[in-house]
N, C-alpha and C positions, 0 to 999 in steps of 0.2 A: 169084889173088884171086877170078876168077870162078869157080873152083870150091870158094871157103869159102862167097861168096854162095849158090853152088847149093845145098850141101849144108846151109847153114843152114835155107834156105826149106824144102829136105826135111824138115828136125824141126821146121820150124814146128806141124805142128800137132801133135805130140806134146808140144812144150814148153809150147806155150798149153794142154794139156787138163793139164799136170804144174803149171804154175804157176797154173793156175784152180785147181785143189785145193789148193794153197798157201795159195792167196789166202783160200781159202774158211775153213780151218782157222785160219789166223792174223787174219780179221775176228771168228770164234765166239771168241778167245782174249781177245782185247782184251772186246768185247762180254758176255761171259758175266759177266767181272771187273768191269766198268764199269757194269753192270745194276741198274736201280736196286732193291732187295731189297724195299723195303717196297711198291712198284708192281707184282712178280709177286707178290706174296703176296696183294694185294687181289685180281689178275687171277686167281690158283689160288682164290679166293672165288666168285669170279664164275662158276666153271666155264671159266677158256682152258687147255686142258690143254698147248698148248706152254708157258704158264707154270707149269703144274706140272712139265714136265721142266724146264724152266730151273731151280727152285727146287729138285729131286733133283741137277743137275748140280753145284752151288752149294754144296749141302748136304756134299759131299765134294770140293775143292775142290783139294788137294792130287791127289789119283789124277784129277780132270778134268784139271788141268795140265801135268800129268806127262805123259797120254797125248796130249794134242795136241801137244806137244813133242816128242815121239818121232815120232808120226807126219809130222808137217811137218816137220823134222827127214829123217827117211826118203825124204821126196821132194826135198827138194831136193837132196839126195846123190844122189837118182840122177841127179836130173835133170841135174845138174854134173858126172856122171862119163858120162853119155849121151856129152852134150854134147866131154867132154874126148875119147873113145875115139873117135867121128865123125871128130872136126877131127884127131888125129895123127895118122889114119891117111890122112891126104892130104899129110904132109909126111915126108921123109927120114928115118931112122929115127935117133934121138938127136937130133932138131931139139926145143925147147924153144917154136915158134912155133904148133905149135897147142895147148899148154896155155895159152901167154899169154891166146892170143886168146879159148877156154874159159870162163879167169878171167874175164875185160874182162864179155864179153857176160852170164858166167851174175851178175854181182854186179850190174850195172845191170838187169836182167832181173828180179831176186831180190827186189832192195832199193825198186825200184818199183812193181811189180807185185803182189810175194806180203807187202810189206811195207809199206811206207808205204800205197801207196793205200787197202787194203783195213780196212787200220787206222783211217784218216784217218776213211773212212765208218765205221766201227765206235763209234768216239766220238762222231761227229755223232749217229747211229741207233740206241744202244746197247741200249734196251728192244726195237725192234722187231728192228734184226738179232739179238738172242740169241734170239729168240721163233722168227723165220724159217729159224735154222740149229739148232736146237733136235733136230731128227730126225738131223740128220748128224753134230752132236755125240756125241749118245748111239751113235753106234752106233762114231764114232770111241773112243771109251771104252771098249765094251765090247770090241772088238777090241786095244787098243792097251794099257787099264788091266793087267791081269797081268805084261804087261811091264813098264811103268812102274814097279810098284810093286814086282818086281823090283832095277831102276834107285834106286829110294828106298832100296832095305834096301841097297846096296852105299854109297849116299851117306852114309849114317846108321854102316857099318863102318868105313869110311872113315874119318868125322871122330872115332869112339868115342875112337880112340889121344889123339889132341887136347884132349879132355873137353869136346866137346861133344855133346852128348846130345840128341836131336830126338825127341819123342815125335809120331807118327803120327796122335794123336787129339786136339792140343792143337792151339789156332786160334794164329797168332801175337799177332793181338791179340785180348781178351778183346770179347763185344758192347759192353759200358758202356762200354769206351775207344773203340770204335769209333765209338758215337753221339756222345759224348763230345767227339769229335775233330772230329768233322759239323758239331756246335753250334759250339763254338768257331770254325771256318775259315770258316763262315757269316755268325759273328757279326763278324768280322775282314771280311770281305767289306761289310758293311752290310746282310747280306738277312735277317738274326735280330736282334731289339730288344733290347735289354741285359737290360730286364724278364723279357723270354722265355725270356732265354739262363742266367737265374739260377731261374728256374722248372722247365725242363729241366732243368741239374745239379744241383737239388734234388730234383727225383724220382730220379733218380743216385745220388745221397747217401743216402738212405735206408738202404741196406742197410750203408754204411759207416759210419753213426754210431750211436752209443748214445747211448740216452736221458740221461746223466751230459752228456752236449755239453750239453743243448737245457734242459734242468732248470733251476725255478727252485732255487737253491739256502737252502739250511736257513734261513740267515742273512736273507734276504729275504722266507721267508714270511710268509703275515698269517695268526695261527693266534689263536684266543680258548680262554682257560684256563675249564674248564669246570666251575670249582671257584666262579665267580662265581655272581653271581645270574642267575636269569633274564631281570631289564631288564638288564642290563648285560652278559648276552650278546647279548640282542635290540639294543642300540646298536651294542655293537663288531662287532658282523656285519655288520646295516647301514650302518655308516662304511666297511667295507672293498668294494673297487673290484670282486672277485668275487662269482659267486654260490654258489660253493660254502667253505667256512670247515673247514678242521682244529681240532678240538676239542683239547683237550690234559688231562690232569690232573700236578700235582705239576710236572712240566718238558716246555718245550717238544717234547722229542722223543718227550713217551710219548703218538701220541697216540691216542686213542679214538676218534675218529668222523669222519663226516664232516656238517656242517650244513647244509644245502642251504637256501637265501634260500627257493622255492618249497614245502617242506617249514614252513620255520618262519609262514610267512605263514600256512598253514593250518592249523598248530596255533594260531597268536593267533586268527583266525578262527573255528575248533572251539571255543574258551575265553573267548567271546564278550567278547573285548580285554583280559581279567584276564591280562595278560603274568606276573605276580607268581605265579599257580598252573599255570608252563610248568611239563611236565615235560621239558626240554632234553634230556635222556637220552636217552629215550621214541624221539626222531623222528631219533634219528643216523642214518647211513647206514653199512654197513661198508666200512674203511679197506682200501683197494687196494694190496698191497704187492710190487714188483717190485723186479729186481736191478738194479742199474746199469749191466749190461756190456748188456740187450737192446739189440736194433736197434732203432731208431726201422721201419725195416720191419714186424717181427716186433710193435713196439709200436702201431703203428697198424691192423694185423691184427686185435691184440687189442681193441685199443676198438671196432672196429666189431663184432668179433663179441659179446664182451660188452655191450654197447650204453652203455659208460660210458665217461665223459671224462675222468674224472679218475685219477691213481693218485701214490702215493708210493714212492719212490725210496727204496733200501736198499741199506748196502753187503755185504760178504760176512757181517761180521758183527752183519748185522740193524740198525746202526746208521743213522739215519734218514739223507737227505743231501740232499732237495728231494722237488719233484715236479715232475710231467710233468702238461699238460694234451691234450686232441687238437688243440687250436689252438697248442701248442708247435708240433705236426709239421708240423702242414700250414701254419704261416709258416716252415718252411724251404720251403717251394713256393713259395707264394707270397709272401712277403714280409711284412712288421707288417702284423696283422691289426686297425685301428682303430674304438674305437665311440666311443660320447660319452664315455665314462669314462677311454679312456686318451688319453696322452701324447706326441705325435706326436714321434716320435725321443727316445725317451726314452734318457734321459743321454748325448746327442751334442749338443753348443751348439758352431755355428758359431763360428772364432774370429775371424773378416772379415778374417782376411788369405791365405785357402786352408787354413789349417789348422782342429782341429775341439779343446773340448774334451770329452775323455771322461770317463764313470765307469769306475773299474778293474775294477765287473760286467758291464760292457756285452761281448758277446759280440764276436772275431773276424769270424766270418760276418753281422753284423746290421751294424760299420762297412766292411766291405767293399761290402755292398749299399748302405750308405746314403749313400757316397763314391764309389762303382764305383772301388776300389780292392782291390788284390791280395796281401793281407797273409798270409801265411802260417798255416794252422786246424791242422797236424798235430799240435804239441807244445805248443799248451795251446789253451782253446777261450776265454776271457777276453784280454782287455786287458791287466792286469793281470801275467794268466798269463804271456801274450808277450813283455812286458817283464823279467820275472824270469829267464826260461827264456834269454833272451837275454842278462842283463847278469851271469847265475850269483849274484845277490846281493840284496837287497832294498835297493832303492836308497833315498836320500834326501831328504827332498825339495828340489827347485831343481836336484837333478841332472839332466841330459842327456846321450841314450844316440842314435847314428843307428846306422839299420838299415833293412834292406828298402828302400832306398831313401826312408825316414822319418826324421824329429828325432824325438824323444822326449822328455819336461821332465816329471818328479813334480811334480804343484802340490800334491797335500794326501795325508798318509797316516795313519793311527791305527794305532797299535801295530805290528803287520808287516803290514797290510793297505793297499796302494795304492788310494786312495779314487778319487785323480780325476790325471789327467793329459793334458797339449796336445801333439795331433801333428800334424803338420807335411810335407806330401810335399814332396820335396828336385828341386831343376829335373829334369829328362831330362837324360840324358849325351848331348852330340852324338854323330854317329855314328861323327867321327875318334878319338876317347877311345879 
């Protein structure tokens, strides 16, 4: 036994400089992954250039991993077969007592040292130890990566037979899901505001929705036929709650212009209050006509760079189907956009017993916000919608439908259109259920 201790102490220091290296590669492993992204990105602003290698190491993430892997990896192999070749050869030859004792030492040795500890600190210190190991990384990569990626392409043959297929240049999660995923566990946390956390996945949402979501539809706009008189466009314009007015001739969907409140105010002002000799025509604005499949990303592009807010909504075959304003898009960010003229929670009335009643126009994503509840927006973007889509049928009214963990009750419908209906969130399931 005194000559294991001996011979131990003799690789003592070979084993502390093999498992400092360990250590050191398996801190930059943890810490590189655990770094916070958006804080070296500011710091590579700033001019810290270990933050811009951190943010090159990051940026290929799959070949960083790989090669620390290998390399740490590499050493504790040796350092475990050092270790084994030492000790057996102080014991009888087919004795199994210096591998035991090999094992013991090099797993407590392994598991403390090059593994917990250095890890432990790595998460505590994550921006600064990837900053601090940042040179030893890179260079562990550059030396290690060829192999690695190597190591990848046989991982990648390997599973082919299996059908699975790993593309080398594809992140596993996408960024949106990534931040996505931030907000949410944040907001689960308590350290993100419900407000916040629905402002966030609405800048999210942008690119995944089209304007056909967010649109007033056909049926709800406030359009003036423009076959009237001139007082009696000057009324119905002024009675309606916007400032800009779709003109129409012959049928609501043909329409001609657009009326702007601050345009018309100037022509009665030019015509020194004789409203009778408007020429309404004269001061139309031209009608903005978009597809229904754009993105609300791509649509809010377009208004700022064309400097207008308004547009009308068309389907494939030019047939009219709402419109879009810029304050549609940007209350999916922020939320109902309210001035003196609108409705505060329009068509949602509390029904004082936890439930709410709706209009069947009232959007998915607008009772969601406005109940901080979690109704499902993929397969129809209405109330209405949801409930059809769900019950395969156009219900009747007084009927009740549960889902989503909601009641459901038609109270009033016209023709096949569900007007209005009370929903109702059903207790929580205990957690024995």
């Amino acid at each position: 036994m005194n000559m294991v201790v001996a011979t131990l102490l003799a690789l003592a220091p070979t084993l502390v400089l093999l498992l400092s290296i360990s250590g050191l590669i398996s801190a930059a492993e943890t810490s590189m992954t655990a770094a916070s992204r958006g804080r070296m990105h500011q710091l590579e602003r700033d001019g810290d250039r270990a933050a811009r290698r951190v943010n090159k190491l990051i940026g290929d993430q799959e070949t960083m991993i790989g090669a620390i892997l290998l390399s740490n990896n590499v050493i504790n192999i040796f350092a475990s077969a050092l270790t084994t070749a030492v000790l057996t050869s102080l014991f009888p030859q087919g004795s199994v007592a210096g591998p035991i004792i090999a094992t013991v030492v090099m797993t407590v040795l392994v598991v403390i040292f090059s593994e917990i500890l250095p890890k432990t600190i790595a998460i505590a210190r994550a921006d600064e130890v990837a900053r601090a190991l940042s040179i030893p990384t890179y260079w562990t990569v550059r030396i290690f990566g060829p192999l690695a990626s190597a190591a990848q392409w046989v991982v990648r043959l390997t599973l082919r037979p299996f059908g699975i297929k790993l593309d080398a240049g594809t992140d596993v999660l996408a960024a949106h899901e990534e931040i996505r995923g931030a907000v949410e566990y944040h907001h689960s946390e308590g350290l993100v505001e419900t407000r916040d956390r629905y402002m966030l996945g609405g800048v999210l949402d942008l690119g995944e929705m089209d304007v056909s979501e967010v649109m007033v539809h056909r049926r709800s706009m406030e359009t003036v036929d423009g076959g009237l008189s001139p007082r009696e466009i000057v009324a119905e314009t002024l009675a309606s709650q916007h400032s800009r007015v779709p003109i129409y001739l012959s049928e609501p969907e043909n329409v001609v212009g657009i009326l702007h409140v601050k345009d018309l105010l100037q022509a009665i002002t030019d015509a020194d209050g004789r409203i009778d000799d408007l020429d309404v025509r004269a001061i139309l604005r031209e009608p903005w006509f978009i597809p229904e499949t754009t993105s609300l990303k791509d649509q809010l592009a377009a208004f700022l760079k064309r400097h207008n807010h308004f547009a009308l909504v068309v389907d494939e075959y030019g047939a009219l189907q709402g419109l879009v304003t810029l304050e549609d898009i940007l209350e999916e960010i922020v939320g109902e956009i309210e001035d003196e003229h609108d409705v505060v929670a329009a068509g949602i009335k509390p029904a004082g017993d936890g439930g709410v009643i709706v209009e069947g126009s009232v959007t998915i994503r607008d009772l969601n916000r406005a109940m901080n509840w979690d109704l499902p927006d993929e397969e129809a973007v209405t109330m209405a919608g949801l409930l059809i889509h769900e019950a395969q049928a156009i219900p009747e009214v007084g009927q009740t439908y549960t889902f989503h963990r909601h009641r459901f009750r038609v109270e009033a419908r016209k023709g096949a259109r569900i007007t209005s209906l009370k929903v109702d969130p059903l207790p929580p399931l205990d957690d024995g259920d």
